[in-house]
C-alpha positions in Angstrom: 0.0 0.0 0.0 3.1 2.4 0.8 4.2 2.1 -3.1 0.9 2.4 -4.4 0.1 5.7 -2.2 3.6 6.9 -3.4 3.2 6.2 -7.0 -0.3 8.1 -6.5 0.8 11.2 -4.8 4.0 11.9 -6.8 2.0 11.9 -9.8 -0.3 14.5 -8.5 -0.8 18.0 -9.3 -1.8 18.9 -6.3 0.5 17.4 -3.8 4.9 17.8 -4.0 6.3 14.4 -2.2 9.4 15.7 0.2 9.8 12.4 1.9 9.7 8.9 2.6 10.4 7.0 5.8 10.8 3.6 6.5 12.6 1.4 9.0 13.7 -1.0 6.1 16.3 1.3 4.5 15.7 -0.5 0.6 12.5 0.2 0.7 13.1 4.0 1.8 15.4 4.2 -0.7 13.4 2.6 -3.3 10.6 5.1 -2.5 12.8 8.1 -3.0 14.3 7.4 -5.8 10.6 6.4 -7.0 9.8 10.4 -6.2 13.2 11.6 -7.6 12.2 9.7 -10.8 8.5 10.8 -11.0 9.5 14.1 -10.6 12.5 14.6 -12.7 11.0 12.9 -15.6 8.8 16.0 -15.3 11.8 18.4 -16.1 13.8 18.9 -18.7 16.8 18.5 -16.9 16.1 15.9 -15.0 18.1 16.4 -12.2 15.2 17.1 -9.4 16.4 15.8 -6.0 13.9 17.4 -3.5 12.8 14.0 -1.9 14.7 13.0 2.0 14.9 9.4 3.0 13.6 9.2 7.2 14.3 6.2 9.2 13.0 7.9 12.4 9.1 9.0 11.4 9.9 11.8 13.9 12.8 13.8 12.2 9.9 13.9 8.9 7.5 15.3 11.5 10.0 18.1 13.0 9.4 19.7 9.2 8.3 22.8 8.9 7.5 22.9 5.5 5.7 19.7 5.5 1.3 19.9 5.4 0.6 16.3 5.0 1.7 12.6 5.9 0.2 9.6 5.0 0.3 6.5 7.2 0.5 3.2 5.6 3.2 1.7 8.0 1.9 -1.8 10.1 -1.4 -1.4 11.8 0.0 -1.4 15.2 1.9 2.1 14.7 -1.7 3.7 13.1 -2.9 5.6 15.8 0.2 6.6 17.8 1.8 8.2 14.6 -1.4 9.8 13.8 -1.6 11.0 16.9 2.0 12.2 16.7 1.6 14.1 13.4 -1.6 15.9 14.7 0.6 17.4 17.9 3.0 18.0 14.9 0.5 20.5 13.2 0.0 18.1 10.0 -2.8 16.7 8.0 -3.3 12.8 8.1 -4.4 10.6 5.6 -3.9 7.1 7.8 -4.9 3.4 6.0 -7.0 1.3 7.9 -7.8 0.1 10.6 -6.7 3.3 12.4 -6.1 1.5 15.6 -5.8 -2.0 17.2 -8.0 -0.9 20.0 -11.0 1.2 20.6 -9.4 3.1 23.2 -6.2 4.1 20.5 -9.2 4.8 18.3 -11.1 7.4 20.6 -7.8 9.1 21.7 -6.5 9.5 17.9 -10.3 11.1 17.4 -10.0 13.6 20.2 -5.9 14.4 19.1 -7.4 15.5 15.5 -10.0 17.2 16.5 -7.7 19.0 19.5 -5.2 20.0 17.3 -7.9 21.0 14.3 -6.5 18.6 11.8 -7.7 17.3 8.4 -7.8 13.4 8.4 -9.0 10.8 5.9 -9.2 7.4 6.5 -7.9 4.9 3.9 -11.2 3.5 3.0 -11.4 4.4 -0.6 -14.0 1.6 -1.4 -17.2 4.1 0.2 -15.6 6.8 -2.7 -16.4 4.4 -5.7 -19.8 6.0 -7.5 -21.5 2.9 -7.4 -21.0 1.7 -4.3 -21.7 5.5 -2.6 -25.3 5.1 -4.7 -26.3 1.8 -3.6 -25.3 3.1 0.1 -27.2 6.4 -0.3 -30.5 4.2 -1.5 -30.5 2.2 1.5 -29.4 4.7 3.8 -32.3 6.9 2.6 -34.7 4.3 2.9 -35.0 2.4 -0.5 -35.2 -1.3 0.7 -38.0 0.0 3.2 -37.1 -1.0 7.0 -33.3 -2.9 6.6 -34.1 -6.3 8.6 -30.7 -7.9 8.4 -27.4 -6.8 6.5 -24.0 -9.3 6.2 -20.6 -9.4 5.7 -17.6 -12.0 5.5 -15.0 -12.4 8.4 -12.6 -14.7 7.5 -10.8 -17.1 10.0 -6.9 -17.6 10.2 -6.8 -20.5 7.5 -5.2 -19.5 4.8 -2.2 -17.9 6.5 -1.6 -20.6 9.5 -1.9 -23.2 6.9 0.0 -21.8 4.1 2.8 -23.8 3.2 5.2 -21.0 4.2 3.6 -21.2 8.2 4.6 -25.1 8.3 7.7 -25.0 9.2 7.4 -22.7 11.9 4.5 -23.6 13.9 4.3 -26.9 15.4 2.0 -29.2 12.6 -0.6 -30.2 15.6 -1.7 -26.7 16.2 -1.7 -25.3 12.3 -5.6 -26.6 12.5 -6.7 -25.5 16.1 -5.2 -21.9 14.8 -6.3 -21.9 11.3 -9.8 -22.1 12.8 -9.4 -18.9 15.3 -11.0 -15.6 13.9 -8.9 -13.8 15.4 -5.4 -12.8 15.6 -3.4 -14.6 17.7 0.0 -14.1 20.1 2.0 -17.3 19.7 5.6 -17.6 19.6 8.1 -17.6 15.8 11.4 -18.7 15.8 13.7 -15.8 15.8 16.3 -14.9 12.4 19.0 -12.7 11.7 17.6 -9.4 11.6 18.6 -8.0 7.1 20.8 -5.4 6.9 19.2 -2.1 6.9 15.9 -2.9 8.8 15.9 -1.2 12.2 13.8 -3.7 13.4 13.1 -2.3 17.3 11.8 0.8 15.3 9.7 -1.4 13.6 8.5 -3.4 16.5 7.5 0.2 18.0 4.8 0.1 20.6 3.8 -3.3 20.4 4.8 -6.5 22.8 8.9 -7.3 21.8 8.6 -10.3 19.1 12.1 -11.6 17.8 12.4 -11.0 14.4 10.7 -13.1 12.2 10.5 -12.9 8.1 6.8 -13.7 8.4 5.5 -10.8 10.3 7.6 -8.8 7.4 8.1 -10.1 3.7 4.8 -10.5 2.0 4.1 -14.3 1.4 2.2 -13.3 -2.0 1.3 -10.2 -3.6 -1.9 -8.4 -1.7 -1.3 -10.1 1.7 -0.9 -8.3 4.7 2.3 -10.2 6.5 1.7 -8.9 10.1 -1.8 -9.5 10.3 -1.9 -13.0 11.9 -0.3 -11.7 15.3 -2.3 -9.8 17.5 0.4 -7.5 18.8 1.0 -6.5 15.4 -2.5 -6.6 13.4 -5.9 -7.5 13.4 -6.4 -10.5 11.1 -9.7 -9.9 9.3 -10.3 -6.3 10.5 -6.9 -5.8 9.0 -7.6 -7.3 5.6 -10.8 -6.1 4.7 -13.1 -5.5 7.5 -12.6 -2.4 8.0 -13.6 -1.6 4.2 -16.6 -3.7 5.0 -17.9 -1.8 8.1 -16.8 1.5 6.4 -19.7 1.1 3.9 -22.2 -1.1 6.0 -22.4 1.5 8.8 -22.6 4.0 6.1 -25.3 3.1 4.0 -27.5 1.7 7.3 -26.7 5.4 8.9 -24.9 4.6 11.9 -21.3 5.7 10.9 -20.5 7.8 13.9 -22.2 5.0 16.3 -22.5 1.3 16.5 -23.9 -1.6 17.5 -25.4 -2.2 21.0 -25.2 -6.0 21.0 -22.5 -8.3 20.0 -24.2 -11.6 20.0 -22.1 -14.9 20.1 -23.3 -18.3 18.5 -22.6 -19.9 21.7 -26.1 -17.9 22.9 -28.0 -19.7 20.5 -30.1 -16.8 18.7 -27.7 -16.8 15.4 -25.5 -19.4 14.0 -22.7 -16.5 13.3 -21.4 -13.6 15.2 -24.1 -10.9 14.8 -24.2 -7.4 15.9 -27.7 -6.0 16.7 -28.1 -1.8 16.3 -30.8 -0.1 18.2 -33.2 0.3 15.8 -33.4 -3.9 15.7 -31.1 -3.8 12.3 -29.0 -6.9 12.5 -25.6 -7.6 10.8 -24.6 -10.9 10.4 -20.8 -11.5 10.1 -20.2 -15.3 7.9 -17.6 -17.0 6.7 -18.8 -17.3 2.8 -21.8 -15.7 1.3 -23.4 -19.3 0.5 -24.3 -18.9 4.3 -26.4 -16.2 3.1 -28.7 -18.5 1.6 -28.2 -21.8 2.9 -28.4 -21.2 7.1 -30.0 -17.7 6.9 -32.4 -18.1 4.2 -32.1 -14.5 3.2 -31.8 -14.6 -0.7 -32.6 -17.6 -2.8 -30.4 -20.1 -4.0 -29.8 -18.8 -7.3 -28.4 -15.0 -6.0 -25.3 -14.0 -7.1 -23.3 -13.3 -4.1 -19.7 -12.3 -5.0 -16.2 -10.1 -3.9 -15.0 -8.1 -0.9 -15.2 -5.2 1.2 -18.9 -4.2 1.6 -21.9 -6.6 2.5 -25.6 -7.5 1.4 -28.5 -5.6 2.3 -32.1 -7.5 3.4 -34.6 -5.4 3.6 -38.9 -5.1 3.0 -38.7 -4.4 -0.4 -36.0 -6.3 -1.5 -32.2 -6.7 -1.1 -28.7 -5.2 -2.9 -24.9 -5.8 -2.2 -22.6 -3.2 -2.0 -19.3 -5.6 -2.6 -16.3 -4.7 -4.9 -13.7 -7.3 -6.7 -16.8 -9.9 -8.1 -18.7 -8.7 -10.5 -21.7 -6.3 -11.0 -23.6 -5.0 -8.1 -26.6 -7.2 -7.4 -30.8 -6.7 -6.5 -33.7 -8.4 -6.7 -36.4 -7.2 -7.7 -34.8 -5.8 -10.5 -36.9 -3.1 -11.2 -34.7 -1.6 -7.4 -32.2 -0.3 -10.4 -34.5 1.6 -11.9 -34.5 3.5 -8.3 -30.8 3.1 -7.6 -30.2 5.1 -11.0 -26.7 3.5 -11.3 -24.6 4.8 -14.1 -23.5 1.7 -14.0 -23.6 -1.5 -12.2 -19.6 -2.3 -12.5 -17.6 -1.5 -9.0 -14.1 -0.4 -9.9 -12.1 0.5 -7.1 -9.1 2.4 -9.0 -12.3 4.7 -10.0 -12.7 6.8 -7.1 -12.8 9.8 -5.5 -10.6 9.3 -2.5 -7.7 11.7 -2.7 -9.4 14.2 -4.4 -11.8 14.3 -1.3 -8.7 14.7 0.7 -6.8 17.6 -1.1 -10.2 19.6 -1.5 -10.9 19.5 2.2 -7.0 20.3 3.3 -7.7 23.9 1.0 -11.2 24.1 2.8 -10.7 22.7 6.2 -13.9 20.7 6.2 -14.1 17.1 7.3 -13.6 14.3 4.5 -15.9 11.5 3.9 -14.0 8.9 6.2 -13.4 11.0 8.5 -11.7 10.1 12.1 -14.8 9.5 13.7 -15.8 7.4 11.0 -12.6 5.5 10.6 -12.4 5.0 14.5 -16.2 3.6 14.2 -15.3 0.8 11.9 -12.2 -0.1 13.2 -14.1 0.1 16.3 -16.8 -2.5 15.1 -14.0 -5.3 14.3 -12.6 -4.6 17.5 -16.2 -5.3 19.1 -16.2 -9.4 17.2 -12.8 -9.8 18.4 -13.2 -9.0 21.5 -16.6 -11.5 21.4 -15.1 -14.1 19.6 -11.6 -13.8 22.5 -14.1 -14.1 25.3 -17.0 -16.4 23.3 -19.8 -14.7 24.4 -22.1 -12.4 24.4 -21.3 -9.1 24.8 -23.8 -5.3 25.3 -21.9 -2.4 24.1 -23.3 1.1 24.7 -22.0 3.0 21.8 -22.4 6.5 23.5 -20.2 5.7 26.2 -18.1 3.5 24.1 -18.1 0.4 27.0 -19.2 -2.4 27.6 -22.2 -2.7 30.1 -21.7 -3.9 33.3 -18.5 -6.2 32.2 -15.3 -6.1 33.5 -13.9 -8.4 31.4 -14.8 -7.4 28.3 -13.6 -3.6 29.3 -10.7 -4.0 30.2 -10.1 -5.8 26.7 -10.7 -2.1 24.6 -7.2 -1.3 25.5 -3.5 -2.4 26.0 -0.2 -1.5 27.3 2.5 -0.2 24.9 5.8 -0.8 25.0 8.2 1.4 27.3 9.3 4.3 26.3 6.4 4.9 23.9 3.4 6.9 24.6 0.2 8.4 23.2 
């Protein structure tokens, strides 16, 4: 995501790149010379050298010619170097999830908004056209009364399994882990550390973990490394979630809120982990979207349910998905498109209107569309399953408050300890 936001944002108009940071010094250095290139090829002599290579994330705050940072480092460092560039006078643009708790969350809400910053949260998916239609039908009442809305949430299966886990994590348990949805804290073998990483800057805040090429080296292109460990990322909150309950929460009109029930299967009222809202809405978190059909009965047999980051929408007058990466957006009854006015029914994610959304509200100081409320609110509802699915059971939050009612336990869960000497 780093190179991608680089290649973005040194081809822009109306942003100047004047530096990268990174703890891995060859992929610093391949990001400035990345800008150098961009930006020389621009100029006839093509000699521009205006970008600085950072180790130390501070030193590129301490700029005083610097508006901007954006934040695409490991998800445990999110919320404390969002946190740290507010204090630092600069405008955020932070991927998501913006925290690994919902207490990091709520104090990276109150640091913007006490130091009057300008921060977007990286989840573009609610700035495709399509997608924002679909959500502004439901959220203004298309599908009548919205029973019931779902979304995946993937267990650990595909990393813990993968053929590059094997060897470090003892065969008996790659099964009982694969299974957990959640990420998890258990021990890698420790390797030499490569030249060049500055690895206890990259460990950061979190719990000490030896170094380990898994939590670091992508094992195929498009997978977060880190995500598996808990100290370190969120597992499905990480992947996609977030993305997910960006645009759910949107389109149902609870953005800035959340659910008031986390319901566990072990209760017995729903085969999956379900959040309930106030108003009775339900979202239903499964593991494919056959289980949309065959245990909730919710759209026949024949629906096409297909792709990521959004969810399907059940209510009295019919029912619509808002996913991306699977083909066309999908209703019944069909005649809902003729309401939805889509331009068209295709949802592209390299068509949207993120960054633009971004730069116009740094000129006009109003708040973006994924705002830091927004972005802490669906971090913030991933946060909620894991917590249900650590303690497997059921769990009342009151949104308001942000706490859990009358439990201990479950409190006490919403936040962590970071690692000495670092601080929010």
């Amino acid at each position: 995501m780093g190179r991608g936001h680089l290649r973005r944002l040194a081809g822009d108009p109306n942003a100047q790149v004047l530096g990268v940071c990174d703890v891995d010094r060859t992929r610093c250095e391949e990001g400035v010379a990345l800008a150098d290139e961009t930006y020389a090829a621009e100029r006839a002599a093509g000699t521009y050298r205006g970008c600085t290579a950072y180790n130390d994330y501070r030193e590129l705050l301490a700029r005083t010619d610097l508006d901007a940072v954006v934040i695409a480092t490991p998800d445990h460092w999110h919320a404390l170097q969002a946190i740290d560039a507010a204090k630092a006078g600069k405008d955020i643009y932070c991927e998501k999830p913006v925290s690994l708790t919902i207490q990091e969350g709520r104090r990276l809400v109150e640091a913007v908004r006490r130091y009057g910053r300008v921060f977007q949260t990286g989840t573009q998916y609610r700035s495709i056209p399509a997608i924002r239609r679909v959500c502004e039908f439901v959220r203004n009442g298309g599908l009548g009364r919205v029973k019931s809305a779902f979304t995946i949430w993937n267990n650990l299966r595909g990393w813990i399994g993968s053929p590059r886990f094997r060897p470090h994590v003892d065969a008996a348990r790659v099964e009982q882990l694969g299974r957990s949805y959640i990420s998890l804290d258990f021990a890698l073998p420790a390797e030499p550390v490569p030249d060049g990483l500055d690895w206890d800057l990259w460990v950061g805040p979190a719990a000490w973990h030896e170094y380990n090429r898994l939590y670091h080296t992508n094992p195929a292109p498009g997978v977060v490394p880190w995500s598996f460990c808990e100290d370190f990322g969120a597992a499905s909150v990480t992947w996609h979630h977030s993305h997910s309950a960006d645009v759910i929460q949107y389109a149902l009109g609870v953005e800035n809120s959340g659910p008031v029930e986390i319901l566990h299967p072990s209760g017995g009222e729903y085969p999956t982990l379900t959040y309930r809202y106030a108003d009775g809405t339900l979202l239903h978190l499964v593991d494919h979207w056959g289980m949309v059909k065959d245990v909730y009965g919710a759209v026949p047999a024949a629906a096409r349910l297909d792709g990521l980051f959004g969810g399907v929408f059940v209510g009295e007058r019919g029912w619509v998905t808002s996913m991306t990466g699977g083909g066309p957006i999908q209703a019944s009854p069909e005649s809902l498109f003729d309401e939805i006015q889509l331009p068209t029914r295709e949802s592209n994610p390299g068509v949207n209107h993120h960054y633009e959304n971004w730069f116009e509200c740094l000129r006009t100081r109003h708040g973006p569309s994924a705002d830091e409320e927004i972005g802490h609110r669906a971090a913030s509802l991933g946060h909620l399953a894991g917590i249900g699915y650590k303690l497997e059971r059921s769990l009342r939050w009151d949104p308001g408050q942000e706490d859990f009612v009358g439990d201990d336990e479950a409190n006490r869960l919403a936040s962590r300890a970071m690692r000495e000497p670092w601080r929010m």
